[in-house]
C-alpha positions, -999 to +999 in steps of 0.1 A: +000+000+000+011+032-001+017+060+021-010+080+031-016+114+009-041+135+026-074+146+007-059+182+003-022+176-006-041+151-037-064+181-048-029+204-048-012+177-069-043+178-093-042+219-094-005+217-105-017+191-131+022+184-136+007+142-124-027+148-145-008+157-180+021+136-178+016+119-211+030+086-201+016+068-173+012+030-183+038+013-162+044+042-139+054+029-107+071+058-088+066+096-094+089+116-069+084+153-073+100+182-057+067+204-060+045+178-038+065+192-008+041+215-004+044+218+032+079+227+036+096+260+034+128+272+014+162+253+033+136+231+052+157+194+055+136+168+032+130+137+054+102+121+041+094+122-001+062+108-010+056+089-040+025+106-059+024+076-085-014+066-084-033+027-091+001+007-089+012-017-058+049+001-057+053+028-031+083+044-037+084+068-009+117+077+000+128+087+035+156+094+064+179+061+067+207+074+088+225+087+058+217+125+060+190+148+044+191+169+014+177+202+013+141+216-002+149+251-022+122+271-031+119+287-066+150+275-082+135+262-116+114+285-134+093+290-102+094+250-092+116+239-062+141+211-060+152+185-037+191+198-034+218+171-020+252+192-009+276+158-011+269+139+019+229+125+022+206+101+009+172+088+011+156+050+003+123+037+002+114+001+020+117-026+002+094-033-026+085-059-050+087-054-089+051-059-106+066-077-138+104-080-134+104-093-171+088-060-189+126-041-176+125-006-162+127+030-177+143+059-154+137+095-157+155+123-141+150+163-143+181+167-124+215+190-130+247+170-131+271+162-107+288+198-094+318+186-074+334+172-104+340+142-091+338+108-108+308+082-091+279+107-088+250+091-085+217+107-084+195+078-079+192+040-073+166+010-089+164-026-083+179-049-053+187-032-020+217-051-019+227-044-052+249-070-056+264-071-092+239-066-118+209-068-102+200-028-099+213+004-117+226+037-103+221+066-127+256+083-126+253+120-137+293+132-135+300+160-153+338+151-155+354+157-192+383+138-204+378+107-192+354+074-205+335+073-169+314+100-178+277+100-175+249+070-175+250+038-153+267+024-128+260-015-121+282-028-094+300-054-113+306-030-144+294+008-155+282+018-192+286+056-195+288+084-222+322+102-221+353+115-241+330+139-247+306+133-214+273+155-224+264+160-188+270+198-173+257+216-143+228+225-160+193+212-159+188+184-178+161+154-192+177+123-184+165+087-194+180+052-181+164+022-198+170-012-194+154-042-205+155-070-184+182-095-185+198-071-212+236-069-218+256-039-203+263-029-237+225-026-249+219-001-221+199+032-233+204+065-220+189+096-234+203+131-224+181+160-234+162+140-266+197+128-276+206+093-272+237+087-261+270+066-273+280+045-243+311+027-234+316-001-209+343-021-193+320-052-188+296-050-217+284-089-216+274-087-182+235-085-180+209-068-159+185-085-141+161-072-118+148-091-090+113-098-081+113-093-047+136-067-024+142-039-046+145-006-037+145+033-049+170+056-037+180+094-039+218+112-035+237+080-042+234+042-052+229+014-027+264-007-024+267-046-020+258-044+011+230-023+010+246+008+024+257+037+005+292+045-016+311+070+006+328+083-024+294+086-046+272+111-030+264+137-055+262+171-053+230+191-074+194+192-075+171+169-084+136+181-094+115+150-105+122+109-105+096+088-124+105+047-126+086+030-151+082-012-147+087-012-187+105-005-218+095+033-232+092+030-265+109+058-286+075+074-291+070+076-257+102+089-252+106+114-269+072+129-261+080+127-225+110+147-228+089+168-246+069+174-221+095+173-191+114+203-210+082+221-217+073+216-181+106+222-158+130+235-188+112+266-202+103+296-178+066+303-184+064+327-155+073+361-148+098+369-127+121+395-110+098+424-102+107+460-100+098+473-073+112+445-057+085+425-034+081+440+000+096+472-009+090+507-001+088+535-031+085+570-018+064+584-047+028+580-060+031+572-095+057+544-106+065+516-135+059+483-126+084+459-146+095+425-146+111+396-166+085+377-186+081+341-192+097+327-221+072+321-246+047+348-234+032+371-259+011+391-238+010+398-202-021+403-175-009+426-146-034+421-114-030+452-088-052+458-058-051+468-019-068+432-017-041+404-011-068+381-016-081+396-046-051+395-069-040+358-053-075+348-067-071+366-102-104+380-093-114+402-124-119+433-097-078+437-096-074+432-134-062+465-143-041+458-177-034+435-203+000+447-225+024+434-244+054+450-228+066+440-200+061+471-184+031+493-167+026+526-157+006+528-127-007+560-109-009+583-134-037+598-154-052+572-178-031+546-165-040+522-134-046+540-102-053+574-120-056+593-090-022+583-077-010+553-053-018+561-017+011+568+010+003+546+038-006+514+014+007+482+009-002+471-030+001+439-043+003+426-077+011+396-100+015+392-139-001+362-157+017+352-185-005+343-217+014+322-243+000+326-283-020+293-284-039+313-249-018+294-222-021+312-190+005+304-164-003+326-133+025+344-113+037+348-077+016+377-057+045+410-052+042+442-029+050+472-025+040+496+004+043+538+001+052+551+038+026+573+058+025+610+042+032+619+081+065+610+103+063+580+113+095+556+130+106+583+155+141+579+165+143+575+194+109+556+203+082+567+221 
């Protein structure tokens, strides 16, 4: 069974609809995701990770085994947080049988690669706990150059990895580890960004072969032998969304889920970087509001209101404009607020990005505040 989700964290997984549109579900068996933290704050430690996969016997819910706990960071891609591992933590789930061990697995990663440098990195774990030799796989994302132990999979009796040049950076990427079962270590897929990827091995006729029972899934590093963790192979970067698969993707269905991955978590829809800043003061009564748009925006819907509420609900009261520059004068004649901005306020305000087939993605609510037109703050106090 899996772990409990409560009633209102499943409706907030449903509003973000990143679970309800992923194009590829058949076979879907875990579906870590950095935004179903919801209840953590930026720097918060991530002890528990819940698996939001839906209808499957698997629960891949990760948690706290003694090994240290990576960080939640707020608003790092595009708006979306990420699970961020700083060299020295990992999290497993319990032990878990495989639904059809014959059908293979697909691993998909929006992660960034290794930034320590170092060779080993790996970023997650499938198949036996133990991982004895060939019986899970550890998805390696070094970003070292120079050197055939790049990027792809570590397998405890032998690795199959892209280097000499190694495509993995620092950067965001799509990543996709596929294995048949019982396949050779030189028949291994791995996609990087759409692209597959030419990989090199030093064992190629050893085989995967995933077990049926005590299997595992595992976050920061790759379960050893003994079903502990490398000390050298904890990796350092973010990690944004896991999905495991008990099946072979076929190249359809990859390719329209890194599609989709990219569209989602790659591409900044949202505005960002206001000006004002939010939560600053401006000492006059007429100003430009400005910010960064989303990427494929063509026009822009800028909410303003004394209301917080208001213009957090995209009530049509606090719609004042709807431009195509990413810029608005407010508090001037024929512009919003045409009698002027009040001293003594606190406005707030969001921009709604609107894409050219009529995609909205909403923004984060800003503020700004005007002080009192009296003295105010006497120094020293009352």
């Amino acid at each position: 069974m899996k772990a409990h989700v409560s009633t209102i964290m499943w409706c907030l997984l449903l509003t973000t609809g990143a679970y309800a549109q992923l194009p590829v579900t058949e076979g879907l068996i875990v579906h870590l995701r950095a935004d179903s933290l919801t209840d953590l704050q930026d720097g918060d430690p991530v002890t528990v990770w819940v698996d939001s996969a839906q209808d499957d016997p698997v629960d891949g819910t990760v948690g706290d085994v003694g090994f240290g706990t990576p960080e939640y960071k707020a608003d790092v891609l595009f708006g979306k947080p990420v699970v961020r591992f700083n060299g020295a933590e990992a999290l497993s789930s319990a032990q878990f049988d495989l639904p059809d061990p014959d059908a293979g697995a697909t691993c998909v990663m929006v992660c960034t690669g290794d930034k320590s440098g170092e060779l080993h990195e790996r970023m997650a774990h499938f198949g036996a706990w133990d991982a004895a030799g060939g019986v899970s796989i550890a998805l390696d994302v070094c970003t070292q150059q120079g050197t055939p132990e790049g990027s792809g999979f570590r397998l405890n009796n032998g690795w199959s990895l892209a280097g000499n040049p190694n495509p993995m950076t620092t950067d965001f990427h799509v990543g996709i580890w596929q294995a048949a079962q019982r396949t050779l270590q030189s028949d291994l897929i791995f996609y990087l960004d759409g692209v597959r990827q030419s990989l090199t091995q030093n064992n190629p006729t050893n085989r995967v072969t995933f077990p049926k029972e005590g299997n595992v899934v595992a976050v920061g590093n790759g379960h050893n032998p003994g079903g502990g963790f490398y000390s050298g192979d904890y990796v350092t970067g973010d990690l944004a969304v896991f999905l495991v698969y008990n099946r072979v993707l076929s190249e359809t269905e990859i390719a329209t889920l890194t599609d989709y991955l990219h569209q989602e978590y790659l591409v900044r829809r949202r505005a960002v970087n206001p000006e004002p800043p939010s939560d600053s003061q401006i000492g006059v009564t007429f100003t430009t509001l400005r910010w960064e748009p989303g990427n494929e925006a063509t026009s822009h819907r800028l909410y303003l209101s004394t209301n917080e509420a208001d213009v957090a609900a995209g009530a049509e009261a606090a719609l004042v404009a709807t431009t195509t520059e990413a810029a608005q004068v407010i508090g001037a004649p024929g512009m919003p607020v045409p009698e002027g901005l009040v001293p003594g306020t606190t406005y707030y305000w969001r921009v709604d990005e609107v894409a050219a087939d009529g995609a909205v993605t909403p923004g984060a609510v800003w503020s700004f505040g005007l002080p009192p037109a009296t003295a105010y703050a006497p120094l020293p106090g009352d």
